[in-house]
C-alpha atoms as one frame of an Amber mdcrd trajectory, in Angstrom:
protein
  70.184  16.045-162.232  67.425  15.086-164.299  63.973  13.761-163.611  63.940
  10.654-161.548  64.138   7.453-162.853  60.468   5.086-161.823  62.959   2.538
-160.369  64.063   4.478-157.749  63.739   4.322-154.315  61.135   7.160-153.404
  63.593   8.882-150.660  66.315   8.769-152.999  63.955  10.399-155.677  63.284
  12.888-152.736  66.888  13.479-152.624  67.283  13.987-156.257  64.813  16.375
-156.393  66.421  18.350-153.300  69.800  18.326-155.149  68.335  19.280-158.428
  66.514  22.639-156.155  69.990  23.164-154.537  71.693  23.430-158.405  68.518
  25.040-159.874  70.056  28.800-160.521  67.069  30.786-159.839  66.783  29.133
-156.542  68.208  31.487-153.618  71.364  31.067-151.650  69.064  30.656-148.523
  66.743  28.120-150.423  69.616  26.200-152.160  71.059  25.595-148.562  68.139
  24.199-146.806  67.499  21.928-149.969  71.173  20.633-150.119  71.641  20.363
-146.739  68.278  18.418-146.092  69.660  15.999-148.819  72.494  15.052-147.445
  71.226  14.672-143.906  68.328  12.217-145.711  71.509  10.918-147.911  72.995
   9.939-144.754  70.109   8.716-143.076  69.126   6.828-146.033  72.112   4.341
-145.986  71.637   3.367-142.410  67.969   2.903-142.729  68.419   0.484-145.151
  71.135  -1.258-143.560  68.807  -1.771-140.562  65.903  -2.173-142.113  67.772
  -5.580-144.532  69.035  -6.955-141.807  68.615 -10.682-142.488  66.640 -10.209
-145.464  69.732 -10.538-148.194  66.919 -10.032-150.894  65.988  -6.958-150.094
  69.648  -5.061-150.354  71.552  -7.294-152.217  75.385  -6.926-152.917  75.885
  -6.229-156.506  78.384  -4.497-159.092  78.039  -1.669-161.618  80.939  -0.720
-163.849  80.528   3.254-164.800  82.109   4.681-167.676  83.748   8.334-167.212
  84.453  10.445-170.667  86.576  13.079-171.190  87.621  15.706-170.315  89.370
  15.079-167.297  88.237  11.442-167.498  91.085  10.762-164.573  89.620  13.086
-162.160  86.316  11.948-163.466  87.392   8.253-162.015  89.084  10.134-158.524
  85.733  11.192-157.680  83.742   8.313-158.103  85.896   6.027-156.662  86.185
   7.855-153.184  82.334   8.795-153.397  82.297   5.167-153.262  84.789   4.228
-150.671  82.745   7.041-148.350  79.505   5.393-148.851  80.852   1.890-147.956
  81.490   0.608-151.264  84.439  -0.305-152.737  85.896   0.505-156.354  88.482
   0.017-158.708  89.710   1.936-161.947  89.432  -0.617-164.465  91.583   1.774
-167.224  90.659   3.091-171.222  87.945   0.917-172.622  86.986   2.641-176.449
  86.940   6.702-175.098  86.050   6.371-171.978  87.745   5.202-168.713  85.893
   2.340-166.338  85.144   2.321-163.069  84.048  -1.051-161.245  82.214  -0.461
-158.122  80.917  -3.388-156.048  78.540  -2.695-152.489  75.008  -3.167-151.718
  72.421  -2.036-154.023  71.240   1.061-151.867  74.943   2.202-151.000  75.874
   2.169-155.200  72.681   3.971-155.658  73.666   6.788-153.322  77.336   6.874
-154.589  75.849   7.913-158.120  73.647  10.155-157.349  76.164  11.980-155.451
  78.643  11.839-158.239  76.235  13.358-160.690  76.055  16.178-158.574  79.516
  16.641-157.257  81.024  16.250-160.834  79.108  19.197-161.621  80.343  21.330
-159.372  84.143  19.764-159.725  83.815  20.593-163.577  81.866  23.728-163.579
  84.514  24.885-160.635  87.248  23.848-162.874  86.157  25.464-166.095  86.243
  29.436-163.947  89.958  28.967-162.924  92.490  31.404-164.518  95.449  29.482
-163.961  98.124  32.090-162.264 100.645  33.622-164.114 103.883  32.017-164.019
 102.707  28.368-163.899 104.844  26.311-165.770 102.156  23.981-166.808  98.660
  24.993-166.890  97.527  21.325-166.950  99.529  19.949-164.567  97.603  22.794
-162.167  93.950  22.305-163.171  94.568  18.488-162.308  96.174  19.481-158.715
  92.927  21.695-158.341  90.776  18.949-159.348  92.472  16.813-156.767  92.286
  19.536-153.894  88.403  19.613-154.750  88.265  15.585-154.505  90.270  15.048
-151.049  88.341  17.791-149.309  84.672  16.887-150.440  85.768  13.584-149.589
  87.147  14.352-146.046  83.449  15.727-145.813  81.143  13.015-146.963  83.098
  10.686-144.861  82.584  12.901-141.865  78.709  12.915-142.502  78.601   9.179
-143.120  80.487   8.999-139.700  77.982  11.100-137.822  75.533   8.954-139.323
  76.512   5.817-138.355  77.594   7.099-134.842  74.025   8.185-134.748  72.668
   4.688-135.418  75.320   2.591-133.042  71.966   3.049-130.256  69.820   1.319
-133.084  68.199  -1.888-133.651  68.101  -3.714-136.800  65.262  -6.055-138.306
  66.858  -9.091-136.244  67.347  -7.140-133.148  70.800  -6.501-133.850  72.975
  -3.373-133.238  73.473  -0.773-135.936  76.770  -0.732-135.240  77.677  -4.427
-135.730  75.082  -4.669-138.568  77.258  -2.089-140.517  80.194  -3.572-139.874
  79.232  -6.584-140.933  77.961  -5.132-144.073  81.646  -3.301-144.563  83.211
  -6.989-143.986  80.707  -8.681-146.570  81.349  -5.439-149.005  85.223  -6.310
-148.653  85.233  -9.969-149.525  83.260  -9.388-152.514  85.412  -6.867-153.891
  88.674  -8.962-152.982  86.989 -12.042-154.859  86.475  -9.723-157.451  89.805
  -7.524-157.855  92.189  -9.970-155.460  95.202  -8.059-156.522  93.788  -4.443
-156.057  95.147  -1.806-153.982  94.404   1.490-152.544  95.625   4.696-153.515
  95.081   8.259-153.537  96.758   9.290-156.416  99.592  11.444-157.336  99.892
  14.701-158.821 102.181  17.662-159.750 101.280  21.368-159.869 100.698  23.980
-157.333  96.346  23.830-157.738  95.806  21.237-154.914  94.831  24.464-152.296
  92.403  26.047-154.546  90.840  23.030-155.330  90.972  22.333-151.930  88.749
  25.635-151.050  86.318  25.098-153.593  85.793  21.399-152.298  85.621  23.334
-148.677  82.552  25.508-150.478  80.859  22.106-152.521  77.447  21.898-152.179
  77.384  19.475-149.582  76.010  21.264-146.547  78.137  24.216-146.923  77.038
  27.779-146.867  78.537  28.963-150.240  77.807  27.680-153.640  80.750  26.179
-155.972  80.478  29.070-158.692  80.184  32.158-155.951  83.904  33.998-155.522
  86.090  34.009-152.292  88.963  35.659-152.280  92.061  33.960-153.133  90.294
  31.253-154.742  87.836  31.008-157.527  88.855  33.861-159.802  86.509  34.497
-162.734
């Protein structure tokens, strides 16, 4: 993960840090688990907090944009992943194709929702390639590529069934709330989701969603490993389960 940039918000530098412990191999499957799963509770937390807390003060948590550029290999899956990161942490994002060697992403939300998307992709990307690179594709398989990028996919949808479950929980959590105004959590985040939405469609009018498509019979291994992503989970993206990562 890296050492914290000074810019950052401390709690998401206290998130970092709790992701970087989770990843840290010397760490123990019992101390990897409390850090990771303490981070994405805080993750979680975080995103409402600051929804609340900006409230009518637009300076404080501004809408913006950031464009991210995604290299190979598997640039496409790269792009997958931080698009529905995004989506899951109320932003919105659009692949914006090849630009030199790298693909684009354009991701537009408030400043403390594109923060959090990143920082989860740098971890989950990890884990997505690392995962990817201990797959012996099965015998038979007709094309071996064709499987990796099903598995990739499997990963993506399930992590992504999973952060949008904790966001959920979150926000459910904070529909008793009171913003800085004295408004409810729940109709100050769905106000935010409305404001997100017309700034995207100003930006990309003729966008629209999609989940992809793929060939290849990887999708329910990638799937499993997604299940196991170290996102609150009690197993660790490299350790084995039967039937699915094989070393």
């Amino acid at each position: 993960m890296g050492t914290p940039q000074p810019d950052v918000n401390p709690k998401l530098a206290t998130i970092q840090a709790l992701l970087a412990k989770a990843e840290d191999p010397a760490a123990s499957e019992a101390e990897a688990e409390l850090a990771r799963t303490r981070a994405m509770e805080m993750m979680a937390k975080y995103g409402v907090d600051e929804a609340l807390l900006s409230d009518g003060q637009p300076s404080r948590d501004k809408i913006t944009d950031r464009s991210v550029d995604l290299p190979n290999p598997w640039s496409m899956s790269r792009v997958r992943l931080m698009c529905f990161i995004a989506q899951s942490v109320g932003c919105r994002a659009v692949h914006m194709g090849v630009h030199g060697n790298v693909r684009r992403v354009h991701v537009v939300g408030y400043e403390s929702d594109i923060q959090r998307a990143e920082i989860l992709y740098a971890s989950l990307v990890l884990q997505m390639i690392g995962g990817l690179n201990t797959q012996v594709v099965p015998y038979g398989v007709r094309s071996a590529r064709a499987w990796r990028n099903s598995w990739t996919i499997g990963f993506i949808e399930r992590v992504i069934e999973r952060l949008e479950a904790i966001e959920k929980a979150a926000r459910a959590a904070a529909s008793g709330e009171t913003s800085a105004t004295g408004r409810s959590g729940e109709l100050v985040l769905a106000d935010r989701d409305a404001m997100v939405q017309a700034a995207y469609r100003r930006e990309h009018p003729q966008a629209r969603p999609s989940r992809g498509s793929y060939s290849g019979s990887g999708y329910g291994d990638g799937a499993a490993a997604g299940n196991r992503a170290d996102i609150g989970g009690t197993r660790r993206i490299g350790a084995k389960a039967a039937g699915a990562l094989a070393a």
